[in-house]
N, C-alpha and C positions, 0 to 999 in steps of 0.2 A: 504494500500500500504506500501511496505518494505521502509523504510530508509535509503538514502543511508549514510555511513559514512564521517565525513567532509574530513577524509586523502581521502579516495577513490574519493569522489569531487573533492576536489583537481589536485588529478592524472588525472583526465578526463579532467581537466580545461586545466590542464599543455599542456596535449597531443594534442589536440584543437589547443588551440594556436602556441604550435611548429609547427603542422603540416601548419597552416594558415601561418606562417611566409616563410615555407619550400615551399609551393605554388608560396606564391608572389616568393619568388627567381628563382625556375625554369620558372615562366612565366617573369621574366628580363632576365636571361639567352637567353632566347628562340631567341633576339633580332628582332623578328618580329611585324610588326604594329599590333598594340591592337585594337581588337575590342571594344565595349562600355561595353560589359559583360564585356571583358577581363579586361578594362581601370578600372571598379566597384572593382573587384574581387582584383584589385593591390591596392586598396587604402582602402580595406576595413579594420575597425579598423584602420587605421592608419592614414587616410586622416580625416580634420580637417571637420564639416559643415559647410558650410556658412553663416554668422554671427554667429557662437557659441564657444564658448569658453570649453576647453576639461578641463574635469575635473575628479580627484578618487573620487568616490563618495560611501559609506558605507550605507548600508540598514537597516531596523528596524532587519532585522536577521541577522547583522554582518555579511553579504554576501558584497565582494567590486567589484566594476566595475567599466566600464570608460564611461561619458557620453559626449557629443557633436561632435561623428565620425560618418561615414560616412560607412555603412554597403552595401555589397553587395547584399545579400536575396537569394543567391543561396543554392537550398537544393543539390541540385550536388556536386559542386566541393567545397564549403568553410567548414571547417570541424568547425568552430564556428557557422555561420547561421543554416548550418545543423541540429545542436544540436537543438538549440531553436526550430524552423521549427517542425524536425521530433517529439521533445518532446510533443510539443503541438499539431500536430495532435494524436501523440497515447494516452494523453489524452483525446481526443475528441473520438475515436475510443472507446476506453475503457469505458467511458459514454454510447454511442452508444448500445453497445454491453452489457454491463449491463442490461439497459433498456429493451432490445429486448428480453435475455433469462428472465428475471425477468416477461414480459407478459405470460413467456410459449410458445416462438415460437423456428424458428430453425435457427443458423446460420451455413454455411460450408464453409470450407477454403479452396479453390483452387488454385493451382500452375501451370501453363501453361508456358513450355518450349518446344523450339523446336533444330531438331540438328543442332551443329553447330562444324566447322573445324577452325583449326590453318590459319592463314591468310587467313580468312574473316571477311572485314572492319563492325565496330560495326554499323555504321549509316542504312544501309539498313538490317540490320539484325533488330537492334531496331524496323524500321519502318516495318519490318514485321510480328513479335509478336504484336504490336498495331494495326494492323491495322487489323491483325488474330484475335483480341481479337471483333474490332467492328464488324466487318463478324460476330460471334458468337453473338452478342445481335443485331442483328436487320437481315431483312426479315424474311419469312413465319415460315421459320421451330423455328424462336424463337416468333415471335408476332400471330403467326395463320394466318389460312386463311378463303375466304370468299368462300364457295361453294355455287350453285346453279343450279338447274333441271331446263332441258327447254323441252319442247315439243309441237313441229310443228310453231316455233321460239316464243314461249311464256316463260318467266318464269313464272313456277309454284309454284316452291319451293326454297327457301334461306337459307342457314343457315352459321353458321360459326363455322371451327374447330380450336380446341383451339391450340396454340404453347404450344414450352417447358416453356414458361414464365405461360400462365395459369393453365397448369399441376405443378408447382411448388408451385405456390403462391408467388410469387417474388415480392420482396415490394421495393427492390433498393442493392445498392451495395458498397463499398467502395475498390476502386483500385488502388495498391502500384508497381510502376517500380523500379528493382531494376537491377545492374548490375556488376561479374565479371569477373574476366581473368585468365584462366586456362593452363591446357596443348593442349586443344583443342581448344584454341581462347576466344575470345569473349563469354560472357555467358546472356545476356539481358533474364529477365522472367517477369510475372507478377503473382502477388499474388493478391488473387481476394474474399473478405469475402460477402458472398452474403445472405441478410437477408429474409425469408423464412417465410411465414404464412402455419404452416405444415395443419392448421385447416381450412383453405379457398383450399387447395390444395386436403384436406383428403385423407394423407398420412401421416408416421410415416418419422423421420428424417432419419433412416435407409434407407426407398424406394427413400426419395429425394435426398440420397446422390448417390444410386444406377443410378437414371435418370438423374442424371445430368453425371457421368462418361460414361454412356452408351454413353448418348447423342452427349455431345461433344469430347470424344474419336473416333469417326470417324470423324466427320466433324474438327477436329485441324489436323488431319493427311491430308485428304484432302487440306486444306489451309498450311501447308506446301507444300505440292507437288504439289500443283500449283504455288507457289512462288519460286521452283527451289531445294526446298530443302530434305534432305533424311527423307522420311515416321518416325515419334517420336516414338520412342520406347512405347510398349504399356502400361507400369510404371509410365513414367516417363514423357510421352507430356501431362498428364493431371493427376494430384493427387489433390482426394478432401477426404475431411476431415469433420466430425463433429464435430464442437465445442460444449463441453461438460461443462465449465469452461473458463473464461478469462484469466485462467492461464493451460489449458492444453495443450498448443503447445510450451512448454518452452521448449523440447528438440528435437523438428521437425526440425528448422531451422538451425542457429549453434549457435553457443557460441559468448557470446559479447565481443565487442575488448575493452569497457572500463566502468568505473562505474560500475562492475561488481554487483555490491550487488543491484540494481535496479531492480526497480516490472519489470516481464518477463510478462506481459498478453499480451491478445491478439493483443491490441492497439501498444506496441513494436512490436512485434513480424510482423507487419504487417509495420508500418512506420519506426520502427529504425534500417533502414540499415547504418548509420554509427557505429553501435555498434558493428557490424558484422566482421567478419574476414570469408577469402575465408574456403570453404571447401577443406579436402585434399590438394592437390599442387595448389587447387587457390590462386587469392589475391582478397582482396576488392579494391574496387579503391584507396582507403586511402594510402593502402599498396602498392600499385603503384608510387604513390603521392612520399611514402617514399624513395623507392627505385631511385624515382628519381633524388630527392634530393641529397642521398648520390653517384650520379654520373653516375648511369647505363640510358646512351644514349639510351638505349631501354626501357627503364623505361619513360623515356622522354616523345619519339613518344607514348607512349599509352597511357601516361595522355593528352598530343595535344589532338588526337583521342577522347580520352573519354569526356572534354571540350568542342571540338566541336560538337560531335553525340549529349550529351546533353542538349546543348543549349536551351534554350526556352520552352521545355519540361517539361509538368507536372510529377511531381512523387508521388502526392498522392491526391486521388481525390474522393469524395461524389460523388453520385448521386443524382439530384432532385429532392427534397420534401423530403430527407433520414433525414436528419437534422429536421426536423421539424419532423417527422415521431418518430423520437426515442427521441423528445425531448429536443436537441442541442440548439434548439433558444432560449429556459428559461433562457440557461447560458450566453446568450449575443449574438449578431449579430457577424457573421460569417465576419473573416479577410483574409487578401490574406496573403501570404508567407510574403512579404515584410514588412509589418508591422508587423507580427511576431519578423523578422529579427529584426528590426529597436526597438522595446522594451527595455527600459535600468530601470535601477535599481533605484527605487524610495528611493532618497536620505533622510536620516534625519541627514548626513554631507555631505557636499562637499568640495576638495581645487582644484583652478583651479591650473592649470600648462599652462607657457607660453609654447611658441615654441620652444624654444632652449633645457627646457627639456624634452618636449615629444619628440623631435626630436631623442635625446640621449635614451631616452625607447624604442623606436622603432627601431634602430639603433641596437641592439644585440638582438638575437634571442634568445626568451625566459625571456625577459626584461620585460613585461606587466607580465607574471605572477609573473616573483619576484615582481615586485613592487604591485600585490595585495595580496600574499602570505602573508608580511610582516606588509601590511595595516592589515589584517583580525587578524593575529596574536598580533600586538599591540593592537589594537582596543580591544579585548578581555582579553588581560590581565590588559591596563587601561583605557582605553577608549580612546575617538577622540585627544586627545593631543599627548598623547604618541605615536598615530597613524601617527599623520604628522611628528614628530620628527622621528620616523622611517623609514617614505618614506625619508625625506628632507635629514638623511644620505645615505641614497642608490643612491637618485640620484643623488650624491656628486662619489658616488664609480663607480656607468655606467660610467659618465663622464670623471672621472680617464681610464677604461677600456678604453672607444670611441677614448679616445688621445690616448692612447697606440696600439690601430689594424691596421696595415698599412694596411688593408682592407677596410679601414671605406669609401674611396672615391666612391669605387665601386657604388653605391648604389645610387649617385648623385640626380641630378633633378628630375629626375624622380618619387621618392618617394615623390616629396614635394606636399602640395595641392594645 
C-alpha cells in the first residue's frame, strides 16, 4: 500500500476537522430541537466523557490526538468519524478481496442507480434503491424454485430449479450507500462487490458478468417502475464490472476530495465516499456541508435533508458468513461503526488540559488542529518537552484570540458538556 505523505495527512486532518466544526455551526444555526443523533453529532470531539479527563496525547509514531471526548460514530454526516469508519472498512474490504482473487475466484462491481428529478425529496428515493436492491436478492428468480409433476393428484416427480444465485456461485457480498446532489436532484446508488465461485458456477468471469447485467437489467427497470419512477436508462440503472486487480477501479469512480496520495483499491473505492467529490456539477455531501456553512440557505435545507434521510442507516455492510469466508475473523472479531469511531491514539505521552482551555481550543475553528499540528511538529524536532512548551504557548495565543472575537458568546451553553 502507497504512503500517504505527513503534509498531505495533514491537509486531510485539517479539512476533517474544519468541516466537523463547520457542521456543528450550521446544526446551532439551525435553532431547532436536536435530536439524540443530532445532540451526539454537536458535541462530538468536543464534549468532554464522563468521568474523563481530555487530554493531547502523542503516539509511538508521532501521530497526536485528543483522548477522553465524546464521539458521534456517524459514517454520514461527521467528516472525522467518517474517516476512521470508512478507512477501516476499506481495509477490511481490501483483505477480503485479496483473499478471494488470491483463491482464483471472481469478484464484480456493481453500480445500481435509478432516475431521479430536481425536487425529489432524498428519503423515499433512498428507501427505494434499498429496498430495489432487496427485491433483487431474494424470491424465486434469485434463490430458485421448487418444481414438481403431478399426475391424477399424485406427485410423481420433484425437482428444483436453480436461481441466479446458483447459476452464479455466489458466496456473499459486501454493500456500500453512497449519496449526491446534482442538477437533477438527489443522486442515492448502491455499489454492490459480489464475491463469485466462477468454478462451482462453471462459468468464466466474462459469462458471470454477462448474467448478472442481463439478469438484473430488466428486473431494476421493472422495480423502478413500479415505485413510480422513469424506466433506468439501459447504461447506467445497472453497470457491473470485473475486478481484475484491487487497484483497477481507481479511475471508474471519481477523484478523491482528500489524502490524495492514498492506496485507490478496491476496499476505497467501494467505502471511501468521503474522499469523493460530486461528479461534473454535482456535490458530495461534504461539499454541501461546505457550502452551507459559508451561508447558502439552500445549502442548508439539503444538509437538514440529507441528516435526516440518513439517519440510522447502514452504509457499508458484509454479508453473513462473508467475513469468515474470506478470512476476516483471523484478524480479530468484527466491530460496529461506533467503536471504530470511538478508537483514540495509544498514548506513550499525554498532558491533560483543564476546561477552560479546551474550552478556548474548541472555541475557534480550526483550533484542535493547530494545536496538534504544532504538538506533532515539536515533538519531532525534540521530543515531548519541547512538545508541551509549544502547545502551553498556543494556548496562551487562542486565548489572546477568544478575548478579542466579539463572536465568542454566540456559541454559549450549548457547547458545554
Amino acid at each position: 500500500m502507497e504512503q500517504v505523505s505527513v503534509k498531505t495527512r495533514e491537509e486531510g486532518r485539517e479539512r476533517r476537522l474544519w468541516l466537523r466544526d463547520l457542521g456543528q455551526q450550521v446544526l446551532l444555526r439551525s435553532q431547532a430541537d436536536w435530536s439524540t443523533a443530532e445532540r451526539r453529532y454537536a458535541g462530538c470531539g468536543r464534549w468532554r466523557r464522563k468521568d474523563s479527563t481530555v487530554e493531547l496525547r502523542i503516539g509511538e509514531d508521532g501521530r497526536a490526538g485528543f483522548g477522553g471526548l465524546q464521539v458521534c460514530g456517524s459514517v454520514w454526516s461527521c467528516p472525522q468519524c467518517a474517516a476512521k469508519i470508512r478507512a477501516h472498512r476499506a481495509g477490511e474490504i481490501d483483505e477480503a478481496a485479496r483473499a478471494w482473487m488470491a483463491a482464483g475466484k471472481t469478484l464484480l462491481f456493481v453500480t445500481l442507480t435509478v432516475p431521479h428529478d430536481r425536487g425529489q425529496r432524498l428519503a423515499p428515493l433512498f428507501e427505494t434503491v434499498v429496498q430495489g436492491f432487496r427485491q433483487l436478492m431474494s424470491g424465486p428468480d434469485w434463490s430458485g424454485r421448487t418444481r414438481q409433476k403431478v399426475r391424477r393428484g399424485l406427485i410423481i416427480d420433484r425437482w428444483r430449479e436453480w436461481g441466479l444465485r446458483d447459476r452464479l456461485g455466489y458466496a456473499g457480498l459486501v454493500r456500500s450507500c453512497e449519496v449526491t446532489y446534482g442538477r437533477a436532484g438527489w443522486h442515492p446508488h448502491l455499489h454492490v462487490l459480489l464475491f463469485l465461485d466462477q468454478a462451482a458456477a462453471g462459468g468464466t468471469a466474462a459469462a458471470l458478468r454477462d448474467l448478472v447485467d442481463d439478469e438484473w437489467s430488466g428486473q431494476w427497470a421493472e422495480l423502478a417502475l413500479r415505485a413510480g419512477l422513469r424506466r433506468p436508462h439501459d447504461k447506467h440503472g445497472v453497470d457491473v464490472q470485473i475486478v481484475r486487480s484491487t487497484r483497477d477501479l481507481a479511475g471508474y469512480l471519481t477523484k478523491v476530495q482528500d489524502e490524495k496520495g492514498a492506496d485507490r483499491g478496491v476496499g476505497n473505492e467501494l467505502a471511501r465516499a468521503d474522499w469523493k467529490e460530486g461528479r461534473r456539477a454535482g456535490l458530495a455531501p461534504f461539499q454541501v456541508l461546505e457550502l452551507a456553512a459559508l451561508g447558502s440557505r439552500r445549502c442548508a435545507e439539503l444538509w437538514a435533508e440529507y441528516r435526516r434521510a440518513t439517519a440510522g442507516r447502514q452504509a457499508i455492510t458484509f454479508s453473513a458468513g462473508l467475513r469468515a469466508l474470506c478470512g476476516l475473523d483471523e484478524l480479530g472479531a468484527e466491530v460496529d461503526d461506533q467503536t471504530v469511531a470511538e478508537a483514540e491514539v495509544d498514548a506513550v505521552e499525554a498532558l491533560p488540559l483543564d476546561d477552560l482551555t479546551w474550552r478556548t481550543v474548541c472555541e475557534r475553528v480550526g483550533g484542535r488542529h493547530e494545536v496538534l499540528t504544532a504538538a506533532e511538529a515539536a515533538y519531532a524536532d525534540a521530543g515531548w518537552p519541547a512538545a508541551v512548551k509549544a502547545v502551553e504557548a498556543l494556548f496562551l495565543e487562542l486565548r489572546r484570540r477568544w478575548a478579542d472575537d466579539p463572536h465568542r458568546t454566540r456559541w454559549g451553553e450549548r457547547w458545554s458538556a
